[in-house]
N, CA, C and O of each residue as an XYZ file, in Angstrom:
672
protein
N     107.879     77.384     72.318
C     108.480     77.136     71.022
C     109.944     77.576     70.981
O     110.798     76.975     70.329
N     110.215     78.837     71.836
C     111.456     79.260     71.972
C     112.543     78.089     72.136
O     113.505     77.864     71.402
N     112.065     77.274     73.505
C     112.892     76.571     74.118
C     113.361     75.520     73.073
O     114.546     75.410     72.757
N     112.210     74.634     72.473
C     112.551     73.881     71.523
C     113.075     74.472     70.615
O     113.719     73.552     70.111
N     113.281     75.338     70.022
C     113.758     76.006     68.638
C     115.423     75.750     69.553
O     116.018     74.712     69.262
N     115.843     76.348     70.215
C     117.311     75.804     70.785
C     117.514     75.024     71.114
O     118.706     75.057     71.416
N     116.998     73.880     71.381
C     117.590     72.156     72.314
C     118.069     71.807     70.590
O     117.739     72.236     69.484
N     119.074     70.732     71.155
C     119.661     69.737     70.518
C     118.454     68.763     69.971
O     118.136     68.780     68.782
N     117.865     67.988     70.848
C     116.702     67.282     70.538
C     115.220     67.966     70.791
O     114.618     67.308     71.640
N     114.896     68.441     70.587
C     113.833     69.150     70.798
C     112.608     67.940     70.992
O     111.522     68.452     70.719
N     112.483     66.679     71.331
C     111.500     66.100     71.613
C     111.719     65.617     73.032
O     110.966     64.857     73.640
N     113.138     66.289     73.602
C     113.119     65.827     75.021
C     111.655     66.652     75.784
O     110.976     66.273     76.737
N     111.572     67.471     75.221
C     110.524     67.861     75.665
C     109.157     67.397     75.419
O     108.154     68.069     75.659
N     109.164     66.402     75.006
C     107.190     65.539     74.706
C     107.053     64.805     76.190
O     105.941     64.462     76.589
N     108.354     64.566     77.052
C     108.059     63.728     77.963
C     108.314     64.474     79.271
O     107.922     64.079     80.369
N     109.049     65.655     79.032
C     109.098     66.759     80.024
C     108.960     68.191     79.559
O     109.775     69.064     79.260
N     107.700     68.129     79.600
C     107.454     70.065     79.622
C     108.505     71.053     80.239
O     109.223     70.876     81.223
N     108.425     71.968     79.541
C     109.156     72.589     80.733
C     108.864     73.508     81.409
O     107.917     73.974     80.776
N     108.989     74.097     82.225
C     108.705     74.704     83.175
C     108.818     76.198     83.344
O     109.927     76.497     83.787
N     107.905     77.395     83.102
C     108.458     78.597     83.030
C     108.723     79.691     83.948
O     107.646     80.044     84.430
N     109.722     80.404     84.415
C     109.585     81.133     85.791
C     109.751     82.817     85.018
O     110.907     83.013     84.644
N     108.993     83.746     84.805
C     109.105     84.563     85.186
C     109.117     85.162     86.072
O     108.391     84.885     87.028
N     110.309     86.651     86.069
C     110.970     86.720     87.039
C     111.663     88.177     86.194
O     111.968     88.289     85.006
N     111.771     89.279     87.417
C     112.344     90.798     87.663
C     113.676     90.329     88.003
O     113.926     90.276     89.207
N     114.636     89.956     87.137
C     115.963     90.545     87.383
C     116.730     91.520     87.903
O     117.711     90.910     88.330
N     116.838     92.354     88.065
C     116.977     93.779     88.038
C     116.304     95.521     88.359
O     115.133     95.900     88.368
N     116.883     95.871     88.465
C     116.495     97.826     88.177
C     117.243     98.447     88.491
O     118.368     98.063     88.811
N     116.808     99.726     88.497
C     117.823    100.634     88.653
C     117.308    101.397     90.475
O     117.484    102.434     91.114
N     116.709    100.244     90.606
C     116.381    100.779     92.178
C     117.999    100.580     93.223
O     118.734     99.614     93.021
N     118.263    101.434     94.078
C     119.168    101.292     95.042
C     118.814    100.043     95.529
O     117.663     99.765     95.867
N     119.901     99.162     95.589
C     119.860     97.484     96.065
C     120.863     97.564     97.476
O     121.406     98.639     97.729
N     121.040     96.598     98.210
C     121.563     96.223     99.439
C     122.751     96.394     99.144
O     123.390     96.219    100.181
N     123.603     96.704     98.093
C     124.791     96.880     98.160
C     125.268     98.459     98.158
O     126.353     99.023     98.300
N     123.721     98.946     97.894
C     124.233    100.471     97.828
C     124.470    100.674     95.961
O     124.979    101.743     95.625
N     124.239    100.040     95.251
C     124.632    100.452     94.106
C     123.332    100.395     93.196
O     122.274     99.965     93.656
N     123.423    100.748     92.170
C     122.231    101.302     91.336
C     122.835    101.012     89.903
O     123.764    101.633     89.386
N     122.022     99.781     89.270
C     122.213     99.599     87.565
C     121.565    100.823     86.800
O     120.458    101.344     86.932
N     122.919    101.187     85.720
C     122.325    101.770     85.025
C     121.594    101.325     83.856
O     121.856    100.375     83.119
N     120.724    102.076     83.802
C     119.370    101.454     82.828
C     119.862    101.423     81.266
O     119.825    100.442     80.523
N     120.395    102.910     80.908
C     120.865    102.840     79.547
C     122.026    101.601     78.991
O     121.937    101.187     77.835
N     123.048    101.099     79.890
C     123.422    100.104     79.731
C     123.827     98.775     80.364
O     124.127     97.693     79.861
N     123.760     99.102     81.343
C     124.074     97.844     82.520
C     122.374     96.933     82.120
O     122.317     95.736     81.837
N     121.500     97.607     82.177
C     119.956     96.572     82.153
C     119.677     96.410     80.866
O     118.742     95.658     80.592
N     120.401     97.060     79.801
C     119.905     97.022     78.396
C     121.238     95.414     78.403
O     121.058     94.292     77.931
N     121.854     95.697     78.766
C     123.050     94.279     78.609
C     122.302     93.346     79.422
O     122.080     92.300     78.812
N     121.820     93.382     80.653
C     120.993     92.184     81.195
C     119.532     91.816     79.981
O     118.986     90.732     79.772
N     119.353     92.654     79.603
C     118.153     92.103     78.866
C     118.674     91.514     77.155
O     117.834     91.030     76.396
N     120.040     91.646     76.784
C     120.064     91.378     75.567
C     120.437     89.964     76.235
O     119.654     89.172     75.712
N     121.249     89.273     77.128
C     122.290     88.383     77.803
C     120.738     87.405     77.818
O     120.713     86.423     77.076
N     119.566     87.701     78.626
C     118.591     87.222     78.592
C     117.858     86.368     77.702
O     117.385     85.262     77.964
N     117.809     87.110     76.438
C     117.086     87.312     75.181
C     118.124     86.020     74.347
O     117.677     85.045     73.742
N     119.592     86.376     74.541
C     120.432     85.309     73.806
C     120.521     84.038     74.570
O     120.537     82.981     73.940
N     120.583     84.038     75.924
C     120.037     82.479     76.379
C     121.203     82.520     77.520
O     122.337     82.179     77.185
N     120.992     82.859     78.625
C     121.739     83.077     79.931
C     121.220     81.521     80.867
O     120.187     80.855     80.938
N     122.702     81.455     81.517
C     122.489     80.014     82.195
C     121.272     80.724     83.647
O     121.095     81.847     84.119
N     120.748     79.509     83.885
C     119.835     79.420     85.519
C     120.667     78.763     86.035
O     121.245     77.737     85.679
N     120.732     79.409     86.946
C     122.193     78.905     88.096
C     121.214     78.696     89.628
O     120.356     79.533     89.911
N     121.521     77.313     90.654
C     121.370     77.794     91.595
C     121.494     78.242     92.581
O     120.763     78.274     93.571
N     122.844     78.784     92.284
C     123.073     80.079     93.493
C     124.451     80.572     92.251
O     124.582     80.479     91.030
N     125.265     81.097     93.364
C     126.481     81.855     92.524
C     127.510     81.333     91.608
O     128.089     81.799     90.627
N     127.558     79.999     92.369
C     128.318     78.723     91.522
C     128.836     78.271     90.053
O     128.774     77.157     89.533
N     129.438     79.646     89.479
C     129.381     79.308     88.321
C     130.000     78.231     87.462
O     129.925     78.119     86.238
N     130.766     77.288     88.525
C     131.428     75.848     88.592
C     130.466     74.429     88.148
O     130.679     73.309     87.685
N     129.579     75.047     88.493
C     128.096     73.788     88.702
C     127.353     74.063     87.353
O     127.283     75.232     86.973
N     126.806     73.089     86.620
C     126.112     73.236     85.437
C     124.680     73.605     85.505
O     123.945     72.893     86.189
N     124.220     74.569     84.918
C     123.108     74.960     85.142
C     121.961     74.257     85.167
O     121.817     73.099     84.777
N     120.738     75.327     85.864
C     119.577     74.009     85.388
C     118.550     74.260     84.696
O     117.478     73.663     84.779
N     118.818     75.175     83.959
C     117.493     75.725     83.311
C     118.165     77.029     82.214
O     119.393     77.059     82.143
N     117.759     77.560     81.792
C     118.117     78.851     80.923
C     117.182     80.160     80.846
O     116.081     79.967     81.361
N     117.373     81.434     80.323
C     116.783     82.019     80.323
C     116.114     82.135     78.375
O     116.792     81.738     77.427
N     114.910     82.669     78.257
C     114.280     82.663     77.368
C     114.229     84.129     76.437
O     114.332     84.195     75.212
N     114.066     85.118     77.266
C     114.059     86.614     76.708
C     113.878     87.472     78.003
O     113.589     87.003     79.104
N     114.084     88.771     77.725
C     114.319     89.560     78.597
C     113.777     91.011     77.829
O     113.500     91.004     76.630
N     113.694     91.913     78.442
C     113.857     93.188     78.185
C     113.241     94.331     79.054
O     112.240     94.034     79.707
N     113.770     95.720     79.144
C     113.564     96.248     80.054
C     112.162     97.239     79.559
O     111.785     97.636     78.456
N     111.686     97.384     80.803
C     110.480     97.908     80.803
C     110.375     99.664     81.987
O     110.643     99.523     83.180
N     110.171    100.421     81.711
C     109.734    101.075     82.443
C     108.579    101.631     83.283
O     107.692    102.275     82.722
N     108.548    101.388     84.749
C     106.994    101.612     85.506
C     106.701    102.790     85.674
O     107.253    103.836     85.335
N     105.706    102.544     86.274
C     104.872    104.407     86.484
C     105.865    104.827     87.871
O     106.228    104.059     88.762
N     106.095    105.947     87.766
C     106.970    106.338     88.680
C     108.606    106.564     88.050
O     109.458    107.156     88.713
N     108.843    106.070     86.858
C     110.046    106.230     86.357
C     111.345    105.166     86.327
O     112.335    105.312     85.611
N     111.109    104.024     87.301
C     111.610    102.682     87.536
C     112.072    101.835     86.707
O     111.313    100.871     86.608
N     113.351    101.738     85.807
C     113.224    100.677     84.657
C     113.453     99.416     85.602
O     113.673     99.437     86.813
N     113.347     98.267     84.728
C     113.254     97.200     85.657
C     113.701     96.252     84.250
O     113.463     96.654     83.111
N     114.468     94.774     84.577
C     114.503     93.856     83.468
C     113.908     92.886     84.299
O     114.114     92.410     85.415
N     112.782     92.703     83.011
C     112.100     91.038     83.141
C     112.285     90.289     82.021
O     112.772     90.624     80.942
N     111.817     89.163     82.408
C     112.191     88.306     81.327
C     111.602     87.243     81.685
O     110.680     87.402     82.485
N     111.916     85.830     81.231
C     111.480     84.330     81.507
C     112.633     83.330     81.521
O     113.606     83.771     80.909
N     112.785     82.301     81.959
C     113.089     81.104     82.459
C     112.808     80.269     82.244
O     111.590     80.184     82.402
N     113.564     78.743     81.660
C     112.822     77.617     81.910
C     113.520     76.515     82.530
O     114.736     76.647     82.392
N     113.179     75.453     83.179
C     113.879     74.566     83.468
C     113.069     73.536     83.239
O     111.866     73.795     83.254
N     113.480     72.154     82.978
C     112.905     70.740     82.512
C     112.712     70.150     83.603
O     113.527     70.595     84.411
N     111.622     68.854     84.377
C     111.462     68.401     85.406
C     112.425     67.230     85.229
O     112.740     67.164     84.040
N     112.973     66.343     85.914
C     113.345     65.383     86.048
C     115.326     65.587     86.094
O     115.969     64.539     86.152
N     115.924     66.622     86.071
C     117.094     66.693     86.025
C     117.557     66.629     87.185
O     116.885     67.102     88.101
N     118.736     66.070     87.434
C     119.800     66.293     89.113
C     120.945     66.473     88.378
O     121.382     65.890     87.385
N     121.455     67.609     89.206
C     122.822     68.525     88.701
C     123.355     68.779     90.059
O     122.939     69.732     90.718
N     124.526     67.728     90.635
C     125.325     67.687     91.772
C     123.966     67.559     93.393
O     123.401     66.504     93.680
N     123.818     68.515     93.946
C     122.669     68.567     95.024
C     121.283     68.646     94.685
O     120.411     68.084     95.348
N     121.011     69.491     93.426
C     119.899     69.957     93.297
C     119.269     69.375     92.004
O     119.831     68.921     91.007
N     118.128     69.492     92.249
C     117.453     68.174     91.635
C     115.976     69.077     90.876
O     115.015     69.265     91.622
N     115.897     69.596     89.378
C     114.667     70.256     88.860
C     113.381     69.854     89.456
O     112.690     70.818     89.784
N     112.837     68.616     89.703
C     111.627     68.799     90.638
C     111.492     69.423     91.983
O     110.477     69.943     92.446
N     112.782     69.284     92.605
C     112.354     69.745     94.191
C     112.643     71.530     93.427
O     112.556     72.319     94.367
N     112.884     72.163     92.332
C     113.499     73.311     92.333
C     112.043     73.965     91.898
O     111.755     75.068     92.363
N     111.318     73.435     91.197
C     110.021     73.646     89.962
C     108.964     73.658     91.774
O     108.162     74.566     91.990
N     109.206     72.533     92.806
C     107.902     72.803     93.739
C     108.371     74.108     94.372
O     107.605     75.070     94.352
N     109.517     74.205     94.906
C     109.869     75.441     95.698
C     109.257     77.161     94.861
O     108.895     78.217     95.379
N     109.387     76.738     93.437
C     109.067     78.258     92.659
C     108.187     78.004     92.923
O     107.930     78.618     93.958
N     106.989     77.094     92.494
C     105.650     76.888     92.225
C     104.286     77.265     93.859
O     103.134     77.693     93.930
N     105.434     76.742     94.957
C     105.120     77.168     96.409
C     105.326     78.218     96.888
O     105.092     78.490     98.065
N     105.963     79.249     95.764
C     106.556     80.694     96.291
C     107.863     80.015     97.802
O     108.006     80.619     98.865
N     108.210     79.403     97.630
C     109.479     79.041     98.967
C     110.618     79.855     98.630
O     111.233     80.671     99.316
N     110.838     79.341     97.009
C     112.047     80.158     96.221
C     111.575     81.611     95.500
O     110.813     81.589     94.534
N     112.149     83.001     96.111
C     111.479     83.728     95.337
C     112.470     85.076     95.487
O     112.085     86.162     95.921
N     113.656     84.809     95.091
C     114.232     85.112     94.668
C     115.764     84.850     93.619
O     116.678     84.030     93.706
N     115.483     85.972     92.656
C     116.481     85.360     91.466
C     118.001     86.320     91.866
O     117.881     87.071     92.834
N     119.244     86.301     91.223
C     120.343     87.186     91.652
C     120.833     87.298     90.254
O     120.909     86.284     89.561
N     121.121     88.293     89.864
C     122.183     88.565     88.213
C     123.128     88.794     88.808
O     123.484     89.677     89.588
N     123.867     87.239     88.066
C     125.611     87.616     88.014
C     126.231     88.381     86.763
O     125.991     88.292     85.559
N     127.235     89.269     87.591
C     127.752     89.969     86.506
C     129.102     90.251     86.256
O     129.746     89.790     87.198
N     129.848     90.795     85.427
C     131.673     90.748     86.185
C     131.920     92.392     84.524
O     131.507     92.730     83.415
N     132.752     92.720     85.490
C     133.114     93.888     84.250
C     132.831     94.972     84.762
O     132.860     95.087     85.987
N     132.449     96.152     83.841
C     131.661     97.240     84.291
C     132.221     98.088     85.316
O     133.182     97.797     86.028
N     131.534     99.190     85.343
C     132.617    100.317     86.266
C     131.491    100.878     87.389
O     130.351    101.163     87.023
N     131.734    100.951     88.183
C     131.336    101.834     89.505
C     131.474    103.284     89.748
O     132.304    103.706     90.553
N     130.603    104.146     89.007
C     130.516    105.606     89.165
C     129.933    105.796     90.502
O     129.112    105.073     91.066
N     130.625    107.163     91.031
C     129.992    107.324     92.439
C     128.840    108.882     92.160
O     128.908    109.932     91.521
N     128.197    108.439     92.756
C     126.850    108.997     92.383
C     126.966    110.528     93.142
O     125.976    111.259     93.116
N     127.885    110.857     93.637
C     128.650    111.947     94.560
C     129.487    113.264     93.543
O     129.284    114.427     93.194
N     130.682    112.004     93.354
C     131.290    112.823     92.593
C     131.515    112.594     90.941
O     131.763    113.478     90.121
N     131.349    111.089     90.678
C     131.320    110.614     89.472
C     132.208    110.227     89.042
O     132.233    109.886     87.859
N     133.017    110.157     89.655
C     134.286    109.037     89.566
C     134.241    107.586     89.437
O     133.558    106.964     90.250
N     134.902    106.938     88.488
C     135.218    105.943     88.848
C     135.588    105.101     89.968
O     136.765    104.744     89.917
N     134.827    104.612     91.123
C     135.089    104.591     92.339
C     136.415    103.043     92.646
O     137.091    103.007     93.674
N     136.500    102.143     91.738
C     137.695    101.336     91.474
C     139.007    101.466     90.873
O     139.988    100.760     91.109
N     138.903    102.652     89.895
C     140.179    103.334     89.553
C     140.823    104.672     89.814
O     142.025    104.878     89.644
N     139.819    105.712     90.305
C     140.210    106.744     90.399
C     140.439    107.344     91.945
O     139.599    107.896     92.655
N     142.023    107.023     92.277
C     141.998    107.384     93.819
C     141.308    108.763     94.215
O     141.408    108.901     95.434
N     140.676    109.780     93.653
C     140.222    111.026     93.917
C     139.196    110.842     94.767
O     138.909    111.657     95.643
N     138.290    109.249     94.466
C     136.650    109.300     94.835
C     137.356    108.939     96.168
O     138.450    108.378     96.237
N     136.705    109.273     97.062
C     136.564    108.679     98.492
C     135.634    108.607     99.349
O     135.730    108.671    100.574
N     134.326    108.415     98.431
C     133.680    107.999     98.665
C     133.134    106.174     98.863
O     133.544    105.362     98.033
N     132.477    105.844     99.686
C     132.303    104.772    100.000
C     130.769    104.337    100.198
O     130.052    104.639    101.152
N     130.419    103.538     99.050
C     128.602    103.429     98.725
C     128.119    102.884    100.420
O     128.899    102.218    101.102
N     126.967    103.224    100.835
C     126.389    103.367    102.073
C     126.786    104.096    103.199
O     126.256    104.000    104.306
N     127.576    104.712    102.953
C     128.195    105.773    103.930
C     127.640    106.956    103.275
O     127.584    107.187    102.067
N     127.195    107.748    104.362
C     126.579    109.321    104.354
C     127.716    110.131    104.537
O     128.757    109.903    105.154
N     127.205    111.482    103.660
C     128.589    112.483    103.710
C     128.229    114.088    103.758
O     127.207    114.308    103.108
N     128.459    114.567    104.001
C     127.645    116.080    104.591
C     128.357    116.499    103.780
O     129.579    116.349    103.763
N     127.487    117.273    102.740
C     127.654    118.371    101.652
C     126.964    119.456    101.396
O     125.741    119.554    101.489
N     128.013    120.624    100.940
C     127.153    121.614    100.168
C     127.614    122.530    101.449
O     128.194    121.964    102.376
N     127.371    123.888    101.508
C     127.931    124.960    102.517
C     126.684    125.609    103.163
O     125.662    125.787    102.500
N     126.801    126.028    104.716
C     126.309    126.824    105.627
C     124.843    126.358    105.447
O     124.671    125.140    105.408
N     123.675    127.236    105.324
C     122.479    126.566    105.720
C     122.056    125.220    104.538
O     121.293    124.294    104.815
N     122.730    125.400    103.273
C     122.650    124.425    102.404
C     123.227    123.200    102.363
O     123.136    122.549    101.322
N     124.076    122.561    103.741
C     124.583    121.487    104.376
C     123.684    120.298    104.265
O     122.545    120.766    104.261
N     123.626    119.123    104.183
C     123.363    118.429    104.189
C     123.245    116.688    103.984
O     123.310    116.403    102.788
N     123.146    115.940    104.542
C     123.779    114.595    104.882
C     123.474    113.532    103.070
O     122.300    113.379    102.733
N     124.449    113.020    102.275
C     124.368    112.421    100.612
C     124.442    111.158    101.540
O     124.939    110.946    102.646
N     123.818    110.489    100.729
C     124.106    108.497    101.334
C     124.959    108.301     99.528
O     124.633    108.675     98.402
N     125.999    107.620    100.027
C     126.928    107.832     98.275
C     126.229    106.091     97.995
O     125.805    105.223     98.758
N     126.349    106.166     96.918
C     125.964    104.902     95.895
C     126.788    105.204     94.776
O     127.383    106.223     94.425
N     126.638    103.716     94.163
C     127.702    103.421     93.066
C     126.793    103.333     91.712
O     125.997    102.410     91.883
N     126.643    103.810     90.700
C     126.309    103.572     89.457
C     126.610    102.516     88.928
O     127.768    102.896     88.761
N     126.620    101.466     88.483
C     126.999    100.191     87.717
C     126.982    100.516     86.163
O     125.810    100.783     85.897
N     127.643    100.598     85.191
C     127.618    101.008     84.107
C     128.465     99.901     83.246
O     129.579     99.486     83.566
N     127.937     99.620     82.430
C     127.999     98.539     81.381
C     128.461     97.084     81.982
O     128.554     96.109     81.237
């Protein structure tokens, strides 16, 4: 009902359902870049961005018109302490947008082939989880996320892997 409550024509959909992908955006788990969303606002902003109707992109391309949208979002916390943003997705069958084409996109989710999503984001600051610096403005940090750094004195020495905080 969501989806139709926003289309322009809302009966494009009697002849194409659409299609729903839920899907984990996010957390505040350490990711491959070494950096870590913060939950209080970096995932509370992925889940409002969600909730108001974020493009489905398929890949980084933000040149290319999307093919689907997002539906709602919001963050949840797991056992263990983990926030995480989920949310939902939809895309319509029968669309081609430059290469990619909503049916071959709907079998790949539906086959598990495609199974992973990426949040684009732009803004926001990079705290270093070390010293807490701003690690893009403040020449002090010199620290560098995935690089290990031996801290702390005499038998209390020991090897930090630095990561970046993502904040708003």
């Amino acid at each position: 009902e969501l989806a139709k409550s926003r289309a322009v024509d809302p009966s494009a959909f009697a002849a194409n359902p659409p299609f729903f992908i839920p899907a984990e955006i996010s957390s505040d788990r350490v990711d491959n870049y070494y950096t870590v969303m913060d939950a209080d606002t970096t995932l509370r902003n992925f889940a409002r961005s969600m909730t108001d109707g974020s493009p489905l992109q398929n890949s980084h391309n933000k040149f290319e018109l999307p093919i689907g949208q997002s539906l709602e979002g919001d963050v949840r916390v797991l056992d263990g302490g983990v926030s995480v943003v989920r949310g939902a997705f939809y895309t319509v069958p029968g669309i081609k947008n430059g290469k990619v084409d909503t049916d071959s996109f709907i079998l790949g989710v539906r086959a598990v082939v495609f199974t992973d999503l990426s949040v684009g984001f732009m803004g926001g600051s990079f705290h270093c989880e070390i010293c807490g610096r701003n690690m893009l403005t403040d020449s002090q940090c010199r620290h560098i996320p995935g690089f290990h750094y031996t801290m702390g004195e005499g038998q209390e020495r020991k090897q930090v892997l630095s990561t970046a905080r993502i904040k708003d």
